[in-house]
PyMOL commands that place a pseudoatom at each C-alpha (Angstrom):
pseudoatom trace, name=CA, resn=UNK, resi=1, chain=A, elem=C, hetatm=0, pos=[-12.870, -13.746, -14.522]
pseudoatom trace, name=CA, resn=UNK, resi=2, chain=A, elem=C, hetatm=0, pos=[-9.317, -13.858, -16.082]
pseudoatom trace, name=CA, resn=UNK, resi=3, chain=A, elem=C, hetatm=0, pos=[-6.430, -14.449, -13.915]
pseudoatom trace, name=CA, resn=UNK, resi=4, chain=A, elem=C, hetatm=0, pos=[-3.210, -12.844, -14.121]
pseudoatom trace, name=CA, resn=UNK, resi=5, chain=A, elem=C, hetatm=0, pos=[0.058, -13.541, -14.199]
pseudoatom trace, name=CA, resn=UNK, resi=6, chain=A, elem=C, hetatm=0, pos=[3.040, -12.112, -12.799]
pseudoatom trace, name=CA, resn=UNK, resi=7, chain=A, elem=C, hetatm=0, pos=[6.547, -12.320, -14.803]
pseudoatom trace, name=CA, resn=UNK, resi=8, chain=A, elem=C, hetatm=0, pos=[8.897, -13.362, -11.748]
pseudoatom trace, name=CA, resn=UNK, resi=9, chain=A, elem=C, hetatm=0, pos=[12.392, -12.653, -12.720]
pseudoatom trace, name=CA, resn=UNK, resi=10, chain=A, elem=C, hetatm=0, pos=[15.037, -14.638, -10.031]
pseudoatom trace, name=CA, resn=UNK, resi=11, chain=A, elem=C, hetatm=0, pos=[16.571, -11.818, -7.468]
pseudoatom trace, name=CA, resn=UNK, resi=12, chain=A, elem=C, hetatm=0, pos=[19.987, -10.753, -7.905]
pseudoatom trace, name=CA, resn=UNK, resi=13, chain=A, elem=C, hetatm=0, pos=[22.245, -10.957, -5.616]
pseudoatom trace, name=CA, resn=UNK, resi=14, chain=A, elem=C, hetatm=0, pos=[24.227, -7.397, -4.932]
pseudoatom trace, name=CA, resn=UNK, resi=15, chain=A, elem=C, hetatm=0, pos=[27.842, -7.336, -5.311]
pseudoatom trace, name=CA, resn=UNK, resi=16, chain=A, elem=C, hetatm=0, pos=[29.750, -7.111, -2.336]
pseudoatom trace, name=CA, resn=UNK, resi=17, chain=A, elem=C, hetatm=0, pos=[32.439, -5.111, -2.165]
pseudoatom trace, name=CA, resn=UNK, resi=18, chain=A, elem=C, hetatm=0, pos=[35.679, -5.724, -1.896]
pseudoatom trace, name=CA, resn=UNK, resi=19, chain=A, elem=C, hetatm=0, pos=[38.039, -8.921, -3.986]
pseudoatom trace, name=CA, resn=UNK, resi=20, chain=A, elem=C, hetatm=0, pos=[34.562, -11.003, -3.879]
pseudoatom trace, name=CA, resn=UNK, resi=21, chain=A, elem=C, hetatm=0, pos=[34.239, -9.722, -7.644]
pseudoatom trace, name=CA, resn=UNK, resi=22, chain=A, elem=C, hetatm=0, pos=[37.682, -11.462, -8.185]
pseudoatom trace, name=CA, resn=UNK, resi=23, chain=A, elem=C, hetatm=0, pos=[37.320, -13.923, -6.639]
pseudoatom trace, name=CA, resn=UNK, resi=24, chain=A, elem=C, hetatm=0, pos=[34.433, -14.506, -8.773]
pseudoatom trace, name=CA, resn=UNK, resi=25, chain=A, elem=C, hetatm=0, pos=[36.025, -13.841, -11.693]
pseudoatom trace, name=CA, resn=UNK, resi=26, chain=A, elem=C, hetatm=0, pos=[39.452, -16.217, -10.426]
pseudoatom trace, name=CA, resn=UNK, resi=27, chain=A, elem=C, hetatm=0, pos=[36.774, -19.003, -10.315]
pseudoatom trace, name=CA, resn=UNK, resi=28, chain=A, elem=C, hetatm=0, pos=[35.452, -18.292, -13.648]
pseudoatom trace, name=CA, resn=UNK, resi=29, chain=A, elem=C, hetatm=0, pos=[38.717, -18.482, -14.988]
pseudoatom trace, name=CA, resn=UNK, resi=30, chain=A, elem=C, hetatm=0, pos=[39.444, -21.754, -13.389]
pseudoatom trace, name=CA, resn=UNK, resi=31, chain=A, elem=C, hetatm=0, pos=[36.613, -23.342, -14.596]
pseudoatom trace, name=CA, resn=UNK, resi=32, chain=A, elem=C, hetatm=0, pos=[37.309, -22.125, -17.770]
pseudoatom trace, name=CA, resn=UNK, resi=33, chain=A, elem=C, hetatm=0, pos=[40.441, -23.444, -18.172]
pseudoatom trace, name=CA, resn=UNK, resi=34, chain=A, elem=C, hetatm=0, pos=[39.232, -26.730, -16.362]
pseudoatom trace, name=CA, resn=UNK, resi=35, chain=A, elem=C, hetatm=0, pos=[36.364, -26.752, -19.325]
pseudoatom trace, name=CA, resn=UNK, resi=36, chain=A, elem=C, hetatm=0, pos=[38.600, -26.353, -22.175]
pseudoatom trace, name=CA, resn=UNK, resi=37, chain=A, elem=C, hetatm=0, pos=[40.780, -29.185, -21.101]
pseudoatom trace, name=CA, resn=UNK, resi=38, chain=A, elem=C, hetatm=0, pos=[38.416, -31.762, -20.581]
pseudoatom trace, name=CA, resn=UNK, resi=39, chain=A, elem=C, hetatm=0, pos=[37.437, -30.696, -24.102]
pseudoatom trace, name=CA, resn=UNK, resi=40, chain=A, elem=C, hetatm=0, pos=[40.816, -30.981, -25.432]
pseudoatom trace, name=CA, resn=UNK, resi=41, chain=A, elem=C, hetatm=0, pos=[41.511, -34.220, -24.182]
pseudoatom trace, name=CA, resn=UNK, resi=42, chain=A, elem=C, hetatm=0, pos=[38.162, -35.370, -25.528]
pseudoatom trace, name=CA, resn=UNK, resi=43, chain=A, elem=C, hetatm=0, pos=[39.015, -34.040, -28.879]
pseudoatom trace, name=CA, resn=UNK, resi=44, chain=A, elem=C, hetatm=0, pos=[42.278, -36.064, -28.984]
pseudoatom trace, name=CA, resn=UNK, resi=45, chain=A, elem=C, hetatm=0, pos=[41.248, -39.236, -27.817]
pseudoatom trace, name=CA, resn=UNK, resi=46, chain=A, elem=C, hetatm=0, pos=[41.825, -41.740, -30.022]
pseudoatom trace, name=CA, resn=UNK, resi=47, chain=A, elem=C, hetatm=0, pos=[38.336, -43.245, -31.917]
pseudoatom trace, name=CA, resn=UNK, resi=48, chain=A, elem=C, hetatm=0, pos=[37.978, -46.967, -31.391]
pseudoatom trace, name=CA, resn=UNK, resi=49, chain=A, elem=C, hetatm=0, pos=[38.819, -49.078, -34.238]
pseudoatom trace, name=CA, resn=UNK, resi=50, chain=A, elem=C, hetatm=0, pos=[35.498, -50.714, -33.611]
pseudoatom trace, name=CA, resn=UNK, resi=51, chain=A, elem=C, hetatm=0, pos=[33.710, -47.615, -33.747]
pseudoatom trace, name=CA, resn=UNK, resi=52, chain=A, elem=C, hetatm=0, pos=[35.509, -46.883, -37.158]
pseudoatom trace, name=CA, resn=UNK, resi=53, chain=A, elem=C, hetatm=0, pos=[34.606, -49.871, -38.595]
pseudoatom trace, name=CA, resn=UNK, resi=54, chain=A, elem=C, hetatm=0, pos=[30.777, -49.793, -38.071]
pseudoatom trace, name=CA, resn=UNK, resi=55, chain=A, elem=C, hetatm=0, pos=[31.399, -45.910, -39.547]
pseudoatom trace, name=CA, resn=UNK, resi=56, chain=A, elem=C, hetatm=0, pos=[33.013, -47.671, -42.600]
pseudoatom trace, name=CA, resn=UNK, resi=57, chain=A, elem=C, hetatm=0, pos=[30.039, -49.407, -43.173]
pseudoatom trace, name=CA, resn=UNK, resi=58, chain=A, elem=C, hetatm=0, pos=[27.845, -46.417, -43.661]
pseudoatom trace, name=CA, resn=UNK, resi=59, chain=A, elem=C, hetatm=0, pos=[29.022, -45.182, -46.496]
for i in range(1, 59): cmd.bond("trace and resi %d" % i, "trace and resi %d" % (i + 1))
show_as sticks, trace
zoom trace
């Protein structure tokens, strides 16, 4: 009377051989690097004086 269910875990793809792998692992890099300076020019982007302001007036 109970059902069951299956775990489904997604397929892997195999690894084809050849520069595939590095190519992978080029992209990975890429994005990486593509990640990390979105970030950094997040990071030093100046904060609105407005914004400062109504931060002021928390404390």
């Amino acid at each position: 009377m109970g059902t069951e269910t299956k775990k489904t875990t997604p397929s892997s793809k195999p690894r084809q051989l050849g520069d595939s792998g590095q190519q992978g692992a080029d992209k990975d890099r890429d994005m990486g690097g593509a990640l990390r300076s979105v970030y950094q020019k997040a990071v030093d982007e100046k904060i609105p004086d407005e914004m400062l302001d109504l931060l002021s007036k928390l404390d």
